[in-house]
C-alpha positions, 0 to 999 in steps of 0.5 A: 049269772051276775051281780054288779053295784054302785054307789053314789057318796058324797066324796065320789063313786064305788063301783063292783061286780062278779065275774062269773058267767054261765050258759047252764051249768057245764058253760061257766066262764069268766069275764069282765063286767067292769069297764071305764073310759076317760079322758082324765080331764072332763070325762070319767065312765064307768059301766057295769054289764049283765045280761046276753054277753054277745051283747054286752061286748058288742056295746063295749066296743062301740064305746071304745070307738065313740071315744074316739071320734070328735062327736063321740063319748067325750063330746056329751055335756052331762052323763045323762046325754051318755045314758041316753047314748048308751041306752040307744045303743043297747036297743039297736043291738038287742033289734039287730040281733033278734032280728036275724033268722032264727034268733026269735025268742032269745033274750039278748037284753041286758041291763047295765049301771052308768056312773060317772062325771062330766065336768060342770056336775056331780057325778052320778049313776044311772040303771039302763034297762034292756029297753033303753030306759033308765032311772038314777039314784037319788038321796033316799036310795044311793046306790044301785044292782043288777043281777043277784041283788037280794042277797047283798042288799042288806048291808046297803040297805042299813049302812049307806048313805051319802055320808059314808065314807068311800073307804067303808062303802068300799067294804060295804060293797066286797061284803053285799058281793061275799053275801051273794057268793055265799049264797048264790053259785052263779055268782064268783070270784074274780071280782072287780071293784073301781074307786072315783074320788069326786072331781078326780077324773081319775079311774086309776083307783081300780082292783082285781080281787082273785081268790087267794087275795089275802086281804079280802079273805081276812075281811071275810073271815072277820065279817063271818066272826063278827056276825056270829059274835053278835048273835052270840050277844043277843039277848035270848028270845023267850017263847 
């Protein structure tokens, strides 16, 4: 399974996902499902991937291409002329591949978070769904998930705001994805987080958490006491 999130900040772009994938449980892999493309000046993408993974590396690579010829990635004018691009994308592949013999009743769909900047606007963040569709966030709802998303929705939900700062949404995002690993075995470690200072175009801010990463395990550890020091603290509840 997956689950990848983002959020959108005042001060720039959060990005994290999982890299747990399985095709029942003797197939368990691991892959990427953060990937950015930039040209450090007027373009700065990043995606967030789950779903069929046949289809989420097909799209990947067209993107890579894109980037390259002058007609490509680099030439959209606002990133919701990308989402539309990628969202295109992603129908064409899910209809080629369902439409070769035998592949009829399989699910290549696959869902995917947009964000990012273009020069001459804020940045922002897009939910493409397997149809093409899509939907960005918004000042009520700063931040966006795919795959597993109720177990870390929580945290999201009672600390994000646009005003937070990108150092503790940062920390919001590895708690809402350690919630989830607790939970939930689909979803695993290694994990990728990607920081965007707004106006940057920078996408260098990025990091692999393994397992043995000794900072994450001591957050975790120190979220784990917190959360039972308080519940400690409450005040009892008489019946």
């Amino acid at each position: 399974m997956t689950y990848c999130l983002a959020i959108k900040l005042n001060s720039g772009l959060v990005f994290a996902g999982d890299t747990r994938t399985n095709a029942g449980v003797d197939r368990v892999a691991t892959y990427r499902k953060l990937f950015s493309f930039g040209n450090g000046t007027t373009h700065a993408i990043t995606l967030l991937c789950s779903g069929n993974l046949a289809t989420t590396q097909a799209l990947v690579e067209i993107l890579g291409r894109s980037a390259q010829s002058a007609d490509g990635l680099y030439s959209d004018n606002s990133l919701f002329d990308t989402a539309r691009r990628v969202g295109n994308i992603l129908v064409e592949l899910v209809a080629e591949a369902q439409s070769r013999p035998g592949n009829q009743g399989i699910d290549f769909g696959g869902n995917l978070i947009l964000g990012g900047q273009v020069a001459g606007e804020e940045p922002r963040l897009f939910h493409i769904y397997p149809q093409g569709n899509f939907i960005e966030t918004g000042v009520e709802t700063p931040f966006l998930q795919i795959g597993e998303e109720k177990y870390g929705k929580p945290i999201l939900d009672r600390i994000i705001t646009p005003e937070t700062p990108i150092d503790r949404a940062l920390i919001c995002a590895l708690l809402s994805l350690d919630s989830t690993m607790k939970s939930n075995l689909t979803v695993d470690m290694p994990l990728d987080v990607l920081v965007y200072p707004r106006d940057s175009f920078d996408l260098s801010h990025t990091r692999r958490i393994e397992r043995e990463d000794q900072d994450f395990n001591e957050m975790r550890r120190y979220w784990g006491d917190g959360l039972r020091r308080l519940i400690e603290g409450v005040a009892a509840f008489n019946i």
